[in-house]
C-alpha positions, 0 to 999 in steps of 0.5 A, spaced: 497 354 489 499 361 485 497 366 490 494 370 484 489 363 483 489 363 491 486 371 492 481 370 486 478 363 490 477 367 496 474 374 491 468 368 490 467 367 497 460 370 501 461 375 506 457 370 512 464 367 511 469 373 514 464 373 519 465 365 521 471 365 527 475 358 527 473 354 532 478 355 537 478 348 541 479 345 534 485 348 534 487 346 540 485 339 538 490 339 532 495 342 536 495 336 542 495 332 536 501 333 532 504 333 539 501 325 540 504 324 533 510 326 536 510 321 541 508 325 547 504 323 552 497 329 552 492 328 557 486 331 553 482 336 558 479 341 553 474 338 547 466 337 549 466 328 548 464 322 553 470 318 553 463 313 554 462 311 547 455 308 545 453 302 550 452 295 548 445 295 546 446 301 541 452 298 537 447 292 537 441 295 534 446 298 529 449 292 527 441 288 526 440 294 521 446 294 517 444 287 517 436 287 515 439 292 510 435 298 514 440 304 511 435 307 506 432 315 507 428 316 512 422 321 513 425 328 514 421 328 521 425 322 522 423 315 524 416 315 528 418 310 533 424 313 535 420 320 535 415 316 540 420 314 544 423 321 546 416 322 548 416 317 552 423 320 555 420 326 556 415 324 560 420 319 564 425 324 566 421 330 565 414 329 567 411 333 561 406 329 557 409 330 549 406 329 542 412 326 539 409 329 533 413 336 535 419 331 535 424 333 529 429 328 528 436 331 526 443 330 524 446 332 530 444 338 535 447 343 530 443 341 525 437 342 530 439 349 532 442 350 524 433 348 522 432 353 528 436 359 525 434 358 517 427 358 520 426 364 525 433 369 523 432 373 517 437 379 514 439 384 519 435 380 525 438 381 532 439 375 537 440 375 544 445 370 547 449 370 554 456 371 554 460 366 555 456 361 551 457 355 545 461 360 539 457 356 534 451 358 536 453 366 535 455 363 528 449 360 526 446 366 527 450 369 522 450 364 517 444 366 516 444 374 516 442 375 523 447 379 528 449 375 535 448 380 540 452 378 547 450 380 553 455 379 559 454 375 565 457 373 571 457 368 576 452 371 580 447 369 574 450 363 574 452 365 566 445 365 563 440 370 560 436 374 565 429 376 564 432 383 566 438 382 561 432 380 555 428 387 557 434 392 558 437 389 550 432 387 547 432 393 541 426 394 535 431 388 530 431 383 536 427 377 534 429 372 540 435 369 544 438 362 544 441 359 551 443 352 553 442 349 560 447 347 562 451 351 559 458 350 555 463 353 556 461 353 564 457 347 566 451 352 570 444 350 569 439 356 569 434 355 575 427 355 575 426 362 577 431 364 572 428 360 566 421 362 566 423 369 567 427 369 561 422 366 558 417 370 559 421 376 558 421 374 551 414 372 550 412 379 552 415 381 547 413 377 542 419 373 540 423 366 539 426 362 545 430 357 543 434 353 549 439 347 548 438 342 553 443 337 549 447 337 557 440 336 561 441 329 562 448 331 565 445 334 571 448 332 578 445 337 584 438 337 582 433 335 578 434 337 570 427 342 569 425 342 561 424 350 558 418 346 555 414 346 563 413 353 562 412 355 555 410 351 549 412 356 544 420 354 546 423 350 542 428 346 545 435 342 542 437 336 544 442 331 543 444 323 543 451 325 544 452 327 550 449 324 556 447 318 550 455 318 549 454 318 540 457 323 538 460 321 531 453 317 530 450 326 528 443 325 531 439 330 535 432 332 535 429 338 537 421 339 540 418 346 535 411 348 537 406 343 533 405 349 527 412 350 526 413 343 525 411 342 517 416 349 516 421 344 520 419 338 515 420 343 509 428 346 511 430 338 514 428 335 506 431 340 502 437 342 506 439 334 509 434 330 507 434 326 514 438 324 519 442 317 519 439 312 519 442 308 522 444 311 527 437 312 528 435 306 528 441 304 533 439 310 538 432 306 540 436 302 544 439 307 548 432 308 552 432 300 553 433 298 561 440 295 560 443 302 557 439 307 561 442 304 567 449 304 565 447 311 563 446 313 570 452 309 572 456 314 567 453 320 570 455 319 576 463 317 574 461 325 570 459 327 577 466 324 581 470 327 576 467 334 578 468 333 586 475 332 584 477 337 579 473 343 581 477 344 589 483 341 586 483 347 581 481 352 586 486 349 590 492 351 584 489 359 585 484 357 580 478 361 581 471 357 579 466 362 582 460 357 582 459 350 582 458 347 575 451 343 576 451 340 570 455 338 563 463 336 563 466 343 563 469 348 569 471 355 567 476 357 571 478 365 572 486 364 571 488 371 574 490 369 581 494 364 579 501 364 580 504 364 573 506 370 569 501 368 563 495 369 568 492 374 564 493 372 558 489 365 556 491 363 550 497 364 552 497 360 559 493 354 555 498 354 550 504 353 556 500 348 559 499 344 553 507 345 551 510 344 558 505 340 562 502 336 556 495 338 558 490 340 553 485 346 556 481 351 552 482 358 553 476 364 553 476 367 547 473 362 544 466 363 548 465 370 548 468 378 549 467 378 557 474 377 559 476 372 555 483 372 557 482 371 564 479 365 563 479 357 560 475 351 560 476 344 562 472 338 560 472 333 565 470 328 559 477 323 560 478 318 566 478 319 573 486 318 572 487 322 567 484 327 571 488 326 576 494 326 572 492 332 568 492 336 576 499 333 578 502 336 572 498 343 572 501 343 578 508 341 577 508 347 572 505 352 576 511 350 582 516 351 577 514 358 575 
C-alpha cells in the first residue's frame, strides 16, 4: 500500500487504540507457528487452552441442535435452561443458593468483562488491578476511557489485591478493581482472608469488584471459595472454556447483582445481540453426569502435570516462590538461572522457542513489576509433552 494512503488510514483511527498494547502470547503463537510450518518440532507451553476439547456429550447436543435447526438468536440474557443450570452449578459446587435470573449468558469471558466495563467505566475513571495479572483486562478498561491503575504484588500476597493495596491506592477518580482467582499468568487463588478483605475495602468505599473466577473449576489444593459468598453487589466473570474445555465455542456468563441485570440486558442486545446459540445449547450437556465425571478426571491429569513441572523447574534454577493452586499456569522468576539472558525475558523465551523448541510467554505481557525476570508456562499440553518440554530446557540451559 502507498504509505501516504497507509498514514492517512491510521490518521482515522481512535486514540483508545494507541492505548492497546498487542498481545504478546499471540506473538509467540505466531512465532511457534511459522516454525511448525517449517517442519519443527515445537512443544506448545505458552497460550492458556485445554488440550481437552469439549467431551462426547457436548459435541452431541451440538449436533441435535444443528439438527432440530436450534441456530437462531436467543434472548440476550441467554437461554433460561442453560441460565438455571449454572444456578444449579453454583449451589453443587459453591453452596450458594443463586437466582438464575442475575445470570448473564455471554460470548465468552471477554465479552463478560467487555458488559462489565461499558457498564461501570466512564471517561477518566481508575481501576485498580494486581500486577502481574491477564493484559486484557487492563485493556478493557481502556477501551472504554478508564486508566488500569497497577498495583505491585508479590509472592507474599500471592499475587493478588489486598485490602490494604485497595486503601493505600484508591484515589477520589477510583470506581472500583478487577481481579481474577485463580490468577493468570500465576495460578495463585486469593484466600478467604484476602478475598473478603478486598471485598470489603472496596465496598467501604462505594466502589465495584469485579472478579474472574473463569480458572475456579481448576482448583487443586482446596476447595474453590465464590466472591459472591461474601458480597452480593460483586460481579463475577466465568467462563465454559477453561475447566469446561470449549474455548472456540466463545461462551461465558457473569452473575450481576439483580438491579444491574437489565443494564446488562441493554449493552448485550446492542453490542452482540447474544451468545451462540448453539454452543449454548450444546454447553448444558457439560452439567450432566457423564461430562462432570470426565471433568473431574481432567482436573486432576492438570493437577499431575503440576507436581511434575513446578519442581522440575526449580530444580533448573527457576524460581516458583509459591505453589500455583490453581489454573494451568507457573510463573517463574529466571534470574537465577544459569544462562546469560537470565534478566531478560523476552529474550530468554525467544532462545528457548529458538534453541530448544519450547514455546514459553515472557513477563512483559502481564504487567510492569519486573516483567523481565519472569515467564509463564502453561501446563495446558500432555503429561509427555511436559516432560519433553523439560528435557529440552534443560539440554539448553547445559549448553550454555
Amino acid at each position: 500500500m502507498d504509505p501516504h494512503k497507509s498514514e492517512q488510514l491510521h490518521n482515522l483511527l481512535a486514540r483508545r487504540v494507541g492505548r492497546i498494547e498487542p498481545f504478546r502470547v499471540m506473538e509467540m503463537v505466531k512465532a511457534a507457528g511459522e516454525m511448525r510450518r517449517a517442519g519443527l518440532d515445537v512443544i506448545s507451553l505458552s497460550v492458556g487452552e485445554p488440550d481437552f476439547t469439549a467431551p462426547e456429550p457436548v459435541a452431541e447436543a451440538a449436533i441435535r441442535a444443528i439438527r432440530a435447526g436450534a441456530t437462531q438468536y436467543t434472548d440476550a440474557l441467554g437461554l433460561l435452561p442453560l441460565r438455571q443450570a449454572i444456578a444449579a452449578h453454583y449451589a453443587r459446587a459453591y453452596g450458594i443458593d443463586l437466582d438464575p435470573r442475575r445470570v448473564v449468558i455471554t460470548a465468552g469471558a471477554s465479552a463478560a468483562l467487555l458488559l462489565a466495563c461499558a457498564a461501570l467505566v466512564d471517561e477518566g475513571d481508575e481501576v485498580l488491578m494486581p500486577d502481574p495479572c491477564y493484559p486484557c483486562n487492563r485493556h478493557f478498561v481502556a477501551a472504554f476511557g478508564g486508566t488500569p491503575v497497577l498495583v505491585a504484588s508479590d509472592a507474599q500476597r500471592r499475587y493478588q489485591l489486598s485490602g490494604a493495596d485497595v486503601a493505600a491506592h484508591w484515589g477520589p477518580r477510583t470506581r472500583g478493581v478487577i481481579a481474577a482467582s485463580p490468577s493468570n499468568p500465576t495460578g495463585t487463588s486469593m484466600t478467604v482472608q484476602q478475598l473478603q478483605a478486598m471485598l470489603g475495602a472496596v465496598r467501604a468505599r462505594g466502589g465495584f469488584a469485579v472478579v474472574d473466577e473463569i480458572y475456579q473449576g481448576l482448583s487443586y489444593d482446596q476447595a474453590p471459595v465464590s466472591a459472591l459468598r461474601f458480597d452480593d453487589n460483586v460481579i463475577t466473570v466465568n467462563s465454559f472454556s477453561k475447566y469446561f474445555n470449549m474455548t472456540g465455542w466463545r461462551l461465558g456468563w457473569l452473575v450481576a447483582p439483580e438491579p444491574l441485570v437489565p443494564v446488562f440486558e441493554k449493552l448485550a442486545q446492542n453490542l452482540f445481540i447474544c451468545a451462540p446459540a448453539l454452543a449454548q445449547h450444546a454447553a448444558l450437556a457439560c452439567f450432566e453426569p457423564a461430562s462432570l465425571a470426565l471433568y473431574e478426571q481432567r482436573r486432576l491429569e492438570f493437577k499431575r502435570r503440576r507436581d511434575f513441572l513446578v519442581p522440575q523447574l526449580r530444580a533448573l534454577g527457576l524460581n516458583v516462590p509459591v505453589m500455583p493452586d490453581g489454573a494451568f499456569y507457573v510463573y517463574a522468576d529466571i534470574s537465577g538461572v544459569d544462562h546469560p539472558l537470565r534478566g531478560d525475558s523476552a529474550a530468554f523465551s525467544m532462545a528457548v522457542l529458538r534453541q530448544a523448541q519450547v514455546a514459553i510467554v515472557p513477563g512483559d505481557d502481564f504487567g510492569v513489576a519486573a516483567p523481565e525476570r519472569h515467564v509463564r508456562f502453561s501446563y495446558a499440553n500432555s503429561y509427555e509433552r511436559i516432560e519433553e518440554a523439560v528435557a529440552r530446557i534443560a539440554a539448553l540451559l547445559d549448553r550454555t
